[in-house]
N, C-alpha and C positions, 0 to 999 in steps of 0.2 A: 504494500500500500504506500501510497504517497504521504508527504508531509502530512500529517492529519490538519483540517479544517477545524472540523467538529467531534469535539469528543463527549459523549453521553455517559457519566456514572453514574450507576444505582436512580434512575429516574423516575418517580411513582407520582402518579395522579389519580388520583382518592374523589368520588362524588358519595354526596349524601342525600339521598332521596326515599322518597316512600317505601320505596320495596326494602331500601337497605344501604348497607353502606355498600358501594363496587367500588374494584378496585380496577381502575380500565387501563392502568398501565401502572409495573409492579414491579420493578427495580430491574428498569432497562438497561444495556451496556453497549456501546458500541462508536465507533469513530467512522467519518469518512475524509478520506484523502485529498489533497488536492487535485481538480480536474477527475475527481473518479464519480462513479454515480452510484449509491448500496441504493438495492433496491427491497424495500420493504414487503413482504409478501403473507399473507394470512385470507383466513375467513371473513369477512363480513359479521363483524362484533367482535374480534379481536383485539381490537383498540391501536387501531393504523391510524385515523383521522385525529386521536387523541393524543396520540404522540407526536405529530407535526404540529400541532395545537399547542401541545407543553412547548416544545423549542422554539413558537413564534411568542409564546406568553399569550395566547391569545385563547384559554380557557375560560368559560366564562366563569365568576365567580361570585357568589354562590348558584349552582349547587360542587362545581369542582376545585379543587387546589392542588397544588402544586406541594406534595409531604415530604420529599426529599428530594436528593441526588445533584447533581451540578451538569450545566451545559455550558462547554467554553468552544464560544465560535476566535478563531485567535486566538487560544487563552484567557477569552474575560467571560468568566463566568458570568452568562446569560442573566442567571436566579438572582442574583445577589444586586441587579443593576435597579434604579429606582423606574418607574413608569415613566418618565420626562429620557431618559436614557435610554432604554428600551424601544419609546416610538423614534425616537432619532437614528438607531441602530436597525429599525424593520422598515423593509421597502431600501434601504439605501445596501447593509451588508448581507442580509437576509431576507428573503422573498418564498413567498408565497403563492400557487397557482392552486386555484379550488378545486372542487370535484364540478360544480354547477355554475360556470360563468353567468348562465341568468339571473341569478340571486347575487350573485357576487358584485356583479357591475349596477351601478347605480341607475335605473329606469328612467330618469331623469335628467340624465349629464349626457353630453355627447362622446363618444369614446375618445378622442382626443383631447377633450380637456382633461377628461381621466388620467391620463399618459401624462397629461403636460404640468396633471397638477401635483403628481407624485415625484417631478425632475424639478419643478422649482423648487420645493420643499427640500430636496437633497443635495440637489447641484448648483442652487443657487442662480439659476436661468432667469431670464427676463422672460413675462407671458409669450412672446413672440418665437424667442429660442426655445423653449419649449413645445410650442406647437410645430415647431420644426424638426423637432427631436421627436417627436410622436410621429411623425408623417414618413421619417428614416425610420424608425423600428417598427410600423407596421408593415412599410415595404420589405427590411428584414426577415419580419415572420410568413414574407408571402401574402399579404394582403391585395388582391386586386387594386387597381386605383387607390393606393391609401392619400392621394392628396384629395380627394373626395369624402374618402371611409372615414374622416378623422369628423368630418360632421355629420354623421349617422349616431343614432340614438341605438341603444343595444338590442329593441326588438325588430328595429331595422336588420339586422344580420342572420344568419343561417348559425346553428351551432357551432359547426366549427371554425366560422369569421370569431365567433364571439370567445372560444379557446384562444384563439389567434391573439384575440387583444390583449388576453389575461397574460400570455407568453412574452406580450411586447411591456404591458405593463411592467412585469416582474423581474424584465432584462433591463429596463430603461437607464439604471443607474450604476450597472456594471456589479452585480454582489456577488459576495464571495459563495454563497451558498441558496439554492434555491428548492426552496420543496415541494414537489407536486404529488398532489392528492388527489390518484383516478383521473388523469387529467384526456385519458379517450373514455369515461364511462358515458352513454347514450350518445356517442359519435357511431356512423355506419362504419364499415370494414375501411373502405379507402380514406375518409378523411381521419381514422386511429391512425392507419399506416401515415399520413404523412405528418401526421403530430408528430411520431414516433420520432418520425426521419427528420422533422424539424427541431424537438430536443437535441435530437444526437447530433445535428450539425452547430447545432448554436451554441453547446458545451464545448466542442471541439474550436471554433472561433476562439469563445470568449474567456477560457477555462476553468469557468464557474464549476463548481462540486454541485451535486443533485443528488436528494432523495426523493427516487421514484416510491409511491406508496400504490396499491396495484392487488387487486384479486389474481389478477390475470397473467398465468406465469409464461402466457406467448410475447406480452409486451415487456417483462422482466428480462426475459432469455436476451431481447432485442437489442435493451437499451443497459442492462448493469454489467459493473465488474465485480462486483460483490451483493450477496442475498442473507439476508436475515426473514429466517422464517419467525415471525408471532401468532402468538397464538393464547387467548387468553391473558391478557396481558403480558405476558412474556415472549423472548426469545427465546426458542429450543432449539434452531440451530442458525450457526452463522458461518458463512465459507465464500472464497474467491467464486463466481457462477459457475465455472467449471463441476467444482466439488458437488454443489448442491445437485445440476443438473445430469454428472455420470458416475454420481456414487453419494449419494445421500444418504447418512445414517437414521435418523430419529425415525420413527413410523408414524408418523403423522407426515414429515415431509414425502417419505417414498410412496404415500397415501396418496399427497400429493400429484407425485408423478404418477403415478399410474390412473390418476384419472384423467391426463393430458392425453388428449390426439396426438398419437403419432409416437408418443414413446410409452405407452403402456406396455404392460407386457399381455400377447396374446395368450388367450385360457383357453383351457380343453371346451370351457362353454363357447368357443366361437370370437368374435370381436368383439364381444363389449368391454365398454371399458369399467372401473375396478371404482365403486365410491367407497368412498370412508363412514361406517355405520354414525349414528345418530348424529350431532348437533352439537355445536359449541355451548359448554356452560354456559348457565345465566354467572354474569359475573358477581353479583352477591350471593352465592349460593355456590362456590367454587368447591369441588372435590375434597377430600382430604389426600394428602399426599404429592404426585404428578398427574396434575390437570387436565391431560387427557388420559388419564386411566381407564376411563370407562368407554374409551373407543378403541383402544389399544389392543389390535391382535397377540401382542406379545407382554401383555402384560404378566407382573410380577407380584409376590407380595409384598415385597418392599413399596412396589408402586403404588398400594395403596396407601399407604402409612407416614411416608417419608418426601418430600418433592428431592428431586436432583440437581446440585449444582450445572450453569453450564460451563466443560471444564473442554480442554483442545483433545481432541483425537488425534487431529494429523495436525500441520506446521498450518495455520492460518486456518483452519476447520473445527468449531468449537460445537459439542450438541450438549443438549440436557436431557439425559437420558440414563438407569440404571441398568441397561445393558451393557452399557460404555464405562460402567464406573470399577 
């Protein structure tokens, strides 16, 4: 791995609501390098959205907080910086692309002042160099006409213009890391691929670090150099993509593969492919022991009693699992 960017210790985010206390993210670990991309990978309630949410500071609170651990983007611990520091540090070193650019973009702004309002704020532009700077970076992202598109309202555009802006938004000011959350979810097949290929070229430009966050382990294979599987608020494995994708230890991740097209393995029953029995815990109501136990073809007794450190199997390949132990 490269110089690390971002290093994540021990990170947990705690909500307090009706059904219970959850713990949606539960002493994460993990770094990314410079110019590299980890790409984050889990189920749907795993608590992927919540952990990009922890490293922008941007949980809402109450009902979630932030209980431990430190985020040092540089070395300056994220947690520890006051709110006045923190918005001056987000959108300039640290960006954000959502999962839902309709919700995200303001219904009322035209895209270009959006762009133009986030590079005064950081770069100290005049309204005028800003709207100029918006008009290059949506040409950037491949915008048709963006000396046009910079005065279109955001229901003016097709889904994936509106991807498009949130990519130009988040690049505007050059940061050093950027997190995208789902950022092909309800895009068709071809406008996913050309996000994909527009990520991977704009990193490569600009050498900004990414964390991709992603159900979808066709867009993961495409775009990272490194995969952390979560799951239940944890990490249970972490490895260069290589490792994860041709030799995966945990059984939830080989769960994983085997339910991908194309690399499962074929069964005496024919083609289909291979799911993984039941459903992610409710997170207040989490197991005793390792947290998927109760979907675990291979489980143990230990597994139910005891959770597992995640500790290295191989030289950069870390699982949490007591098979391994």
């Amino acid at each position: 791995m490269n110089n690390p960017v971002l290093e994540v210790k021990n990170l947990a985010t705690h909500f307090d609501t009706e059904d219970g206390h959850i713990r949606a993210v539960d002493g994460v670990d993990f770094t990314v390098g410079k110019g590299d991309t980890l790409g984050v990978v889990g189920e749907s309630g795993c608590g992927k959205t919540v952990l990009a949410l922890s490293i922008t500071r941007l949980v809402a609170s109450p009902p979630g907080r932030i209980v431990s651990g430190e985020v040092r983007l540089d070395r300056v611990d994220l947690l520890k910086l006051s709110g006045e520091e923190m918005r001056r540090i987000r959108g300039k070193d640290i960006s954000m692309i959502f999962q839902e650019p309709m919700t995200s973009l303001n219904p009322v702004l035209k895209v270009g002042e959006q762009i133009a309002e986030a590079v005064r704020l950081h770069r100290g532009l005049s309204r005028r160099e800003a709207m100029n700077v918006a008009v290059e970076m949506l040409n950037k992202v491949g915008m048709p006409a963006p000396g046009q598109r910079v005065y279109d309202y955001p229901h003016q555009m097709s889904g994936g213009m509106r991807q498009r802006v949130m990519i130009a938004m988040a690049l505007s000011c050059n940061p050093k890391l950027v997190l995208a959350d789902e950022p092909t979810t309800a895009l068709d097949v071809t406008i996913q691929a050309q996000i994909i290929d527009l990520i991977n070229r704009l990193k490569e430009e600009t050498g900004t670090s990414v964390i991709l966050i992603s159900h979808d382990l066709g867009v993961i294979a495409e775009t990272a150099q490194f995969v952390a599987v979560m799951y239940a608020g944890r990490i249970l494995e972490s490895s260069p993509k290589e490792g994860i994708f041709s030799m995966p230890f945990h059984p939830y991740t080989v769960g994983l593969m085997s339910s991908l097209p194309g690399l499962n393995e074929r069964g005496k029953d024919g083609n289909r492919l291979k799911a993984i029995p039941g459903s992610v815990p409710l997170l207040y109501a989490l197991p005793q022991g390792c947290r998927f136990n109760d979907r675990c073809p291979d489980v143990m007794g230990i597994c139910r009693k005891e959770e597992p450190e995640l500790k290295t199997e191989m030289p950069g390949h870390a699982v949490r699992c007591w098979k391994y132990a």
